[in-house]
Structure formats: C-alpha cells, structure tokens
Biotite code that builds the C-alpha atoms (Angstrom):
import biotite.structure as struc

atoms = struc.array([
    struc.Atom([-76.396, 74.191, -18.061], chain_id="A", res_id=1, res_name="UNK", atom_name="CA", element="C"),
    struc.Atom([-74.788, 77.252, -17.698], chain_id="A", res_id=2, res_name="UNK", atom_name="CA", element="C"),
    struc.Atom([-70.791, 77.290, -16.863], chain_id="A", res_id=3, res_name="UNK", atom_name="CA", element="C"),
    struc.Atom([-69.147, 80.346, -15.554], chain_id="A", res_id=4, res_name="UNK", atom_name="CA", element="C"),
    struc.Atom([-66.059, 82.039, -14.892], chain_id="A", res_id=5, res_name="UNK", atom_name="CA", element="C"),
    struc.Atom([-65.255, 82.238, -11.485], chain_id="A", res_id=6, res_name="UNK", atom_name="CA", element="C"),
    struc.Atom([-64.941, 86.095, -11.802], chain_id="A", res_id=7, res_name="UNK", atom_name="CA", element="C"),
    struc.Atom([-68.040, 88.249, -10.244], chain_id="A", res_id=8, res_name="UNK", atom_name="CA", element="C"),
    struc.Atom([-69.393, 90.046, -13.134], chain_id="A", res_id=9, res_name="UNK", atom_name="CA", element="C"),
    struc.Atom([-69.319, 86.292, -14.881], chain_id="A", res_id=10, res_name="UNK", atom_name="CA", element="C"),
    struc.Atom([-71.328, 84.692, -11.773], chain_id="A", res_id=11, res_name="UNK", atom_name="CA", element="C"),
    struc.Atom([-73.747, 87.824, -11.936], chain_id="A", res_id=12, res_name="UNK", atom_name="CA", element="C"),
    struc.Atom([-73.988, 87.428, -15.495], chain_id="A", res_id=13, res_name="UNK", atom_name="CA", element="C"),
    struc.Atom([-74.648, 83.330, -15.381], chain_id="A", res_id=14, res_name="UNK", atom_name="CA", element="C"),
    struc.Atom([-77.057, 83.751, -12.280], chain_id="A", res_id=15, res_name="UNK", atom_name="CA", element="C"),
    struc.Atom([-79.058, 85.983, -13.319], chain_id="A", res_id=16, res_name="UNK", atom_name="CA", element="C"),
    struc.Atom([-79.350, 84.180, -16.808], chain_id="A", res_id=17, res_name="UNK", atom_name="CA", element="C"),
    struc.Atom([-79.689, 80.616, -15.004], chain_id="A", res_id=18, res_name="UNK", atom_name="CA", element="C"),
    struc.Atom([-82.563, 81.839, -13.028], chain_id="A", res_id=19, res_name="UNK", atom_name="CA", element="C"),
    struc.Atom([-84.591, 83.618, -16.502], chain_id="A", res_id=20, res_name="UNK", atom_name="CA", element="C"),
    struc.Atom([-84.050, 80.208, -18.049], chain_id="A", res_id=21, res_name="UNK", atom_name="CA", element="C"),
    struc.Atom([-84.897, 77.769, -15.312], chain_id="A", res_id=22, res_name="UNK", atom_name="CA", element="C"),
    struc.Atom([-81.740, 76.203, -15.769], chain_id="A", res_id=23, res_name="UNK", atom_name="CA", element="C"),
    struc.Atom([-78.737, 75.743, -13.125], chain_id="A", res_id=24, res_name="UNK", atom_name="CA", element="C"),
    struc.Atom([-75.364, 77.178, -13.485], chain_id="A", res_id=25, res_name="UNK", atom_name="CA", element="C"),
    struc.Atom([-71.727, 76.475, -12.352], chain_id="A", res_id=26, res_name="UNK", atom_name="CA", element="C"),
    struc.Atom([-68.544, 78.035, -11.637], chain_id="A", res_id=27, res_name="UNK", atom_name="CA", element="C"),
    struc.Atom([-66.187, 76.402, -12.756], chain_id="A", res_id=28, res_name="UNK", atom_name="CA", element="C"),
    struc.Atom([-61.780, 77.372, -13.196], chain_id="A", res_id=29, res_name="UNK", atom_name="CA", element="C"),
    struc.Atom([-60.153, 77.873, -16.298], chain_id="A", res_id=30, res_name="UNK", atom_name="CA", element="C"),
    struc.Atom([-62.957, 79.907, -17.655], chain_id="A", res_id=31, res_name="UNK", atom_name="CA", element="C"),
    struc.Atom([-61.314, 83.445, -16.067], chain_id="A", res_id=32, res_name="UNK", atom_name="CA", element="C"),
    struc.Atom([-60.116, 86.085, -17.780], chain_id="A", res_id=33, res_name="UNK", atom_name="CA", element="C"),
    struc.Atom([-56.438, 86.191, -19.258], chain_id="A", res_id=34, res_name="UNK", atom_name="CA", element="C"),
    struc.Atom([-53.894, 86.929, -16.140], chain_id="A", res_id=35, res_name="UNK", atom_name="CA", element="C"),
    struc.Atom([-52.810, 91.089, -16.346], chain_id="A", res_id=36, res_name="UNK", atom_name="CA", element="C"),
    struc.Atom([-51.735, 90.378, -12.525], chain_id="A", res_id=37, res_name="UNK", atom_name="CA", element="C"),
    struc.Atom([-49.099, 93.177, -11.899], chain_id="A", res_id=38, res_name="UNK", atom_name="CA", element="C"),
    struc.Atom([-50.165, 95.411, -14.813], chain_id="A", res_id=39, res_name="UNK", atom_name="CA", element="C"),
    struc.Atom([-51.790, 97.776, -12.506], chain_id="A", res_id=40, res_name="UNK", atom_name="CA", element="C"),
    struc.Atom([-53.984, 100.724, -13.384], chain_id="A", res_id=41, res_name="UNK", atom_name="CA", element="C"),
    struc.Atom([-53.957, 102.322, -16.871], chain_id="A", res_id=42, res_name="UNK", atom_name="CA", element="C"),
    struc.Atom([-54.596, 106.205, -17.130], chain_id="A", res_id=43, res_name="UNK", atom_name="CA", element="C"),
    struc.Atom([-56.960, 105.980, -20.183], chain_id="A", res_id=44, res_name="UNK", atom_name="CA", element="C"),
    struc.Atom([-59.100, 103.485, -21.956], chain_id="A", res_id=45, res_name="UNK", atom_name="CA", element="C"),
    struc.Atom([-56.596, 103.990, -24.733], chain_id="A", res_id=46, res_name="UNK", atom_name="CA", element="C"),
    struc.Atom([-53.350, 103.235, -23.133], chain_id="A", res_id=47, res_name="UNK", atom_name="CA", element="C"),
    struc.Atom([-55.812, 99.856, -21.515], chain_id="A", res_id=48, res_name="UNK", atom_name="CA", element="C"),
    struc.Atom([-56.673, 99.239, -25.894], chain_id="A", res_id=49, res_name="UNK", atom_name="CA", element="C"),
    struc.Atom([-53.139, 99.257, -26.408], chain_id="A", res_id=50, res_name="UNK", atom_name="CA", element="C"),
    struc.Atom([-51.682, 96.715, -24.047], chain_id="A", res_id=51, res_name="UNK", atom_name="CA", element="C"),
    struc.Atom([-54.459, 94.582, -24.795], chain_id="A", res_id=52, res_name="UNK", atom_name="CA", element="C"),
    struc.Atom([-53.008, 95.055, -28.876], chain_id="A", res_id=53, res_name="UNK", atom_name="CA", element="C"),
    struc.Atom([-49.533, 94.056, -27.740], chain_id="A", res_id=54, res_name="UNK", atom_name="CA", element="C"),
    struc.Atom([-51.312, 90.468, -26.159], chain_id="A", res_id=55, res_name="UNK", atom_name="CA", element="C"),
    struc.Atom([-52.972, 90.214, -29.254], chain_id="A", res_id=56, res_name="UNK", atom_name="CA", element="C"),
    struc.Atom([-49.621, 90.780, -31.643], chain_id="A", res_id=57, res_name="UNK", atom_name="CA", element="C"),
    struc.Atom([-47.561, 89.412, -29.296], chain_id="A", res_id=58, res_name="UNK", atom_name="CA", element="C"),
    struc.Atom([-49.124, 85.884, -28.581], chain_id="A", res_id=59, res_name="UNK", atom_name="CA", element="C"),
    struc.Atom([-46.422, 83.886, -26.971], chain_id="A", res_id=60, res_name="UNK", atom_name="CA", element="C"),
    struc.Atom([-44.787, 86.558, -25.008], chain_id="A", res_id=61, res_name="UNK", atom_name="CA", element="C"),
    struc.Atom([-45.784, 87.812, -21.743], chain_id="A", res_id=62, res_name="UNK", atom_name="CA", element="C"),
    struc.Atom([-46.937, 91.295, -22.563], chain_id="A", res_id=63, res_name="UNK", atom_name="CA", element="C"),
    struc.Atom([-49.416, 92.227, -20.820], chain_id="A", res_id=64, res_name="UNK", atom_name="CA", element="C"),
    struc.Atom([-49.741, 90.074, -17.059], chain_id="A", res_id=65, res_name="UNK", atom_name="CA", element="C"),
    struc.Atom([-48.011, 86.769, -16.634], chain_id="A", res_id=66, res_name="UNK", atom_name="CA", element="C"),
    struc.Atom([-50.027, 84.859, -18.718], chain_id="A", res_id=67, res_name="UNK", atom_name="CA", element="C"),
    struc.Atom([-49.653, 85.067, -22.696], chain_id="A", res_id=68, res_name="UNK", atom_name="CA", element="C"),
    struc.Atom([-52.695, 85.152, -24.768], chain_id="A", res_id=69, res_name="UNK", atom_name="CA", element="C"),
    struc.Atom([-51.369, 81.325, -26.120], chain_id="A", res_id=70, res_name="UNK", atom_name="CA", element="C"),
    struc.Atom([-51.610, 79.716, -22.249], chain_id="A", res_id=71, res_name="UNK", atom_name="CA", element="C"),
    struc.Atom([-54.672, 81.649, -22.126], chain_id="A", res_id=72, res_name="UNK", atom_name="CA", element="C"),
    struc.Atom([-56.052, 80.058, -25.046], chain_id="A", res_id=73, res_name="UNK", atom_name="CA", element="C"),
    struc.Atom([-54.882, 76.400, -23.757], chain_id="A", res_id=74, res_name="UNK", atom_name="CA", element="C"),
    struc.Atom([-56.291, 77.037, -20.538], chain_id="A", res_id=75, res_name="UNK", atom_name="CA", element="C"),
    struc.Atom([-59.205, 78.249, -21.666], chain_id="A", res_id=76, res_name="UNK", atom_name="CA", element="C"),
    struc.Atom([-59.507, 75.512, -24.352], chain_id="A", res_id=77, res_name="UNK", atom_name="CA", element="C"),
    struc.Atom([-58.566, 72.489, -21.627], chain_id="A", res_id=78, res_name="UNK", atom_name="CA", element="C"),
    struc.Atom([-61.400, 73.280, -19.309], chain_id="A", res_id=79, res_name="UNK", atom_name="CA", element="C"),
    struc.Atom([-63.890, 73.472, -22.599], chain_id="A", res_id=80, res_name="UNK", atom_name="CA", element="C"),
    struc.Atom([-62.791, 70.132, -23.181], chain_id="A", res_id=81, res_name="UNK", atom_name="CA", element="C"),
    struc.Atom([-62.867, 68.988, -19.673], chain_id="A", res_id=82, res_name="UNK", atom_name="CA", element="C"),
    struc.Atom([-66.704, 70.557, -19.565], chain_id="A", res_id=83, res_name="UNK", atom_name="CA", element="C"),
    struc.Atom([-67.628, 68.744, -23.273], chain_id="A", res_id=84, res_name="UNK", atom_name="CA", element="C"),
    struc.Atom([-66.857, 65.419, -22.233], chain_id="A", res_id=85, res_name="UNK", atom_name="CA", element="C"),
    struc.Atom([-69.762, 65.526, -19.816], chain_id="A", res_id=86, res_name="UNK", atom_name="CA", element="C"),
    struc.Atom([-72.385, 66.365, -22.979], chain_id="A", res_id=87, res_name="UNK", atom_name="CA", element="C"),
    struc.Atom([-73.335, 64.578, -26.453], chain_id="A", res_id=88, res_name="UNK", atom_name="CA", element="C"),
    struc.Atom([-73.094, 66.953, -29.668], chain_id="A", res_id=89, res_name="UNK", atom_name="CA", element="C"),
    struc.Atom([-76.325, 68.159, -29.664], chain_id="A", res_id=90, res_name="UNK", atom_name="CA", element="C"),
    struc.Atom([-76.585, 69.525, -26.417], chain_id="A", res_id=91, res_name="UNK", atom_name="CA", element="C"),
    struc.Atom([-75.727, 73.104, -26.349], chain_id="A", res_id=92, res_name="UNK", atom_name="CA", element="C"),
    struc.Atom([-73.247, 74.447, -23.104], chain_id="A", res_id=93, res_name="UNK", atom_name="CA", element="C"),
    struc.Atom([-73.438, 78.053, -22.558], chain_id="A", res_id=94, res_name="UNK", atom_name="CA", element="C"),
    struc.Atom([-70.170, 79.628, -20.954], chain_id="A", res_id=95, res_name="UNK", atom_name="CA", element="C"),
    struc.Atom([-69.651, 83.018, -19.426], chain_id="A", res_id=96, res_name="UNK", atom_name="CA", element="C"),
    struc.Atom([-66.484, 84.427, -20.113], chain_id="A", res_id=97, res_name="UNK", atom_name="CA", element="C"),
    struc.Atom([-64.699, 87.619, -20.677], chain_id="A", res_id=98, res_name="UNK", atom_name="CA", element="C"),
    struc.Atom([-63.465, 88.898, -23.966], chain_id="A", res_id=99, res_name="UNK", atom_name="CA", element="C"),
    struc.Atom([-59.229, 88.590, -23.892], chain_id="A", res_id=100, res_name="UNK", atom_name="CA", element="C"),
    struc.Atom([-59.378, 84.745, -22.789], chain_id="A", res_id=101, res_name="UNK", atom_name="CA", element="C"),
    struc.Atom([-62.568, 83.979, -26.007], chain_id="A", res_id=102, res_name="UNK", atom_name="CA", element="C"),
    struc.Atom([-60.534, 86.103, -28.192], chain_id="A", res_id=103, res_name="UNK", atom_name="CA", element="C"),
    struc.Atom([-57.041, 84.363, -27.644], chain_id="A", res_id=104, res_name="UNK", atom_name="CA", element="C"),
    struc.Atom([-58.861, 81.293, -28.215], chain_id="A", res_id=105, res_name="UNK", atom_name="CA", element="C"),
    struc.Atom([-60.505, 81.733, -30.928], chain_id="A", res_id=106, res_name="UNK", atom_name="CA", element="C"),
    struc.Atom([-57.207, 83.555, -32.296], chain_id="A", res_id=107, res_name="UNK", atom_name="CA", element="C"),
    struc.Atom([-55.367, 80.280, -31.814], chain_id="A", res_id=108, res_name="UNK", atom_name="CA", element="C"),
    struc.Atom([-57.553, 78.582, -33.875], chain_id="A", res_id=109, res_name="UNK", atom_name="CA", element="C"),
    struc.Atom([-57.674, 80.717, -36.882], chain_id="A", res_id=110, res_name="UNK", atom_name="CA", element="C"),
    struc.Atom([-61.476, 81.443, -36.562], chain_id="A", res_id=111, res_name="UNK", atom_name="CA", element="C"),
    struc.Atom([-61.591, 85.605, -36.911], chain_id="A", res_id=112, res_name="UNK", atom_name="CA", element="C"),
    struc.Atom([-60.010, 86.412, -39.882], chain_id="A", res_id=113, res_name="UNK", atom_name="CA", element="C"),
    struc.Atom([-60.546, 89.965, -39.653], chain_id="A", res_id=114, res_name="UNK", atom_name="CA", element="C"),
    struc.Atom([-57.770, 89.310, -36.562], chain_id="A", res_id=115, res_name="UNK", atom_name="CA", element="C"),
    struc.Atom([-58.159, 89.125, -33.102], chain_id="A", res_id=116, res_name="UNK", atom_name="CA", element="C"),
    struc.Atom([-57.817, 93.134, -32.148], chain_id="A", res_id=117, res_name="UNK", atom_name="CA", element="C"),
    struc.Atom([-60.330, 94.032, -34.644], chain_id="A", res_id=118, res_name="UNK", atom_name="CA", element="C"),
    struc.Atom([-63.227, 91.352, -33.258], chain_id="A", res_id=119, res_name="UNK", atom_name="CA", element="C"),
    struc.Atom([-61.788, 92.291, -29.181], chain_id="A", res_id=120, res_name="UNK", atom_name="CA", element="C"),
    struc.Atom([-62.682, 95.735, -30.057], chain_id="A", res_id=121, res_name="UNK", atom_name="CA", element="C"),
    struc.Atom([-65.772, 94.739, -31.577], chain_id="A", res_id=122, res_name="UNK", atom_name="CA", element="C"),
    struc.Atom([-67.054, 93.031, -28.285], chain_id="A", res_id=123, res_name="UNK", atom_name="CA", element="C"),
    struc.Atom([-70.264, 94.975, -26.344], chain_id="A", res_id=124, res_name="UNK", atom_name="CA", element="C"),
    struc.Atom([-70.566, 94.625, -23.023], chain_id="A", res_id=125, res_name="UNK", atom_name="CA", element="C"),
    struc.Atom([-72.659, 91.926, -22.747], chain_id="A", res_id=126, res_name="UNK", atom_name="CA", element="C"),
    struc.Atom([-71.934, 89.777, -26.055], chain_id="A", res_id=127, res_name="UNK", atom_name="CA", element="C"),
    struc.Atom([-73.323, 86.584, -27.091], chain_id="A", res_id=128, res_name="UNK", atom_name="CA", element="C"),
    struc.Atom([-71.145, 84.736, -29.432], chain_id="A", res_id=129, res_name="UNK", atom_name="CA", element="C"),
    struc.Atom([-72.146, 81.744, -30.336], chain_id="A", res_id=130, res_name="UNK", atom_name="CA", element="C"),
    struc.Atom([-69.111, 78.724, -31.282], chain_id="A", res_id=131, res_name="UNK", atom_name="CA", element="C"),
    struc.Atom([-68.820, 75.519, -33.046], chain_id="A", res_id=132, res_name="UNK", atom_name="CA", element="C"),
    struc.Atom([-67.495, 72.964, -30.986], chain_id="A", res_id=133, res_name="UNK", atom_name="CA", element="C"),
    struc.Atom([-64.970, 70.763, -31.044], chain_id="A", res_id=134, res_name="UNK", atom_name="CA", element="C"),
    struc.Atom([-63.848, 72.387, -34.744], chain_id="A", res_id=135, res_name="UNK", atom_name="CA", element="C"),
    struc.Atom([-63.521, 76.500, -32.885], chain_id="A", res_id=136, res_name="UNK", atom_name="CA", element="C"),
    struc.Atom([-65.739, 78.776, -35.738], chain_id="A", res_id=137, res_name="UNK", atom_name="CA", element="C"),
    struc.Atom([-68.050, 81.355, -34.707], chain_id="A", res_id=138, res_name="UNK", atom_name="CA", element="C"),
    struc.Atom([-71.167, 80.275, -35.942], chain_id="A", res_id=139, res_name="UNK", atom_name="CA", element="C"),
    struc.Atom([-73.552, 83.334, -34.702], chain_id="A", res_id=140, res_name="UNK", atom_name="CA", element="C"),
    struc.Atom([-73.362, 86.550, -32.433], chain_id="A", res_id=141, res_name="UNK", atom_name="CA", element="C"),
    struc.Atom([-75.890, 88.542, -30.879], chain_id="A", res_id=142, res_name="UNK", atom_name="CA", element="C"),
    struc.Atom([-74.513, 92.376, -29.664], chain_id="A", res_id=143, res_name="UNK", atom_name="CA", element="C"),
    struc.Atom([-75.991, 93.712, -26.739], chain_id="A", res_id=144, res_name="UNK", atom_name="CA", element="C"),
    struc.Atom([-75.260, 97.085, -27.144], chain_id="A", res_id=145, res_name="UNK", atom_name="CA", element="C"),
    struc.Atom([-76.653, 99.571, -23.979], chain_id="A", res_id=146, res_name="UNK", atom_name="CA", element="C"),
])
C-alpha cells in the first residue's frame, strides 16, 4: 500500500503510482509538509534556500512557519508509527512526502551525516529514498532527475 500526504502534488504523485503498480493508496494526516503558514512569498529561490537553512540550523525554534523542524519530525514520525503497526517487518510501506518534513526526520535521528541542508538540497523533484524502519537509516535512493 501506498500512504500519502494529504497535499495535491503527494495524492498526484501516490495515484498515479498506485494505479502503475496495481496497488491501492491512502491519504492519510501527519504525512504533510512542515507548516511555513504565514511565511508568505519569497522573491527568489535563494532567499526560499535560505529560510529553509535557518529550519534546518535552527531545529527547535520556529523559524520558518509555526511549526519547527523538531514537531515536524515527531509528527511526521507518530503517524509512521501509527501506519507500521498495521504491517509485519517484511512488508514494505511506501509514503509520499515532501522533502522539509523527511529531512527533519531523518535529521532527528542522526541518519545524514553529511547534515540535513546538504541532503535537502540534494533532493530532485521526484526522489525515492528508501528508509530502514523502526531504527531511521537511509538504506537506498533513486534520483529522478528531469
């Protein structure tokens, strides 16, 4: 089963995969991107790199939306949880998600070492990274790159 984000590039993303595999998806909260509520438009893609730096650097605080990239992380990590119960070890769960909210996560648990700005700004647009669960490694990753 596929799991998805409630966000519509997410649903597209997890349809359109669902139906290629034969498989059924859901949407399901918790899996949305990391709150910027409030932060309004940026005027370049750099000044939009840099906020997203401060999240990164600044963890607990509330730099960038209302939500830090640590409650992003929890939430994020709760509703894996909540989704894992329903599944033995072997089974594999694919989840569509967006970059800030898998990136906090995986920041919170110490799994990308080369730091969590460096591997955001590494992210293509799709990305398939693949993650140990419940210990949080990246274990594989595919790059779409169009």
């Amino acid at each position: 089963r596929i799991y998805s984000s409630p966000e519509h590039k997410a649903i597209l993303t997890a349809k359109l995969t669902a139906a290629h595999m034969n498989i059924d998806y859901q949407i399901q909260m918790g899996l949305q991107e990391q709150n910027n509520d409030g932060m309004g438009w940026f005027e370049s893609a750099e000044d939009f790199k840099a906020a997203v730096q401060n999240l990164f650097e600044q963890p607990t605080e509330a730099v960038f939306g209302p939500e830090t990239a640590v409650e992003a992380a929890n939430r994020f990590g709760r509703t894996l949880q909540t989704i894992a119960k329903n599944y033995t070890a072997d089974e594999i769960i694919a989840i569509v998600t967006h970059g800030r909210v898998m990136t906090s996560l995986l920041q919170a648990n110490g799994a990308v070492p080369e730091g969590a700005v460096p591997f955001w700004r590494s992210l293509t647009f799709p990305d398939c990274v693949t993650i140990s669960w419940p210990k949080i490694e990246i274990v594989g990753r595919k790059n779409f790159p169009f």
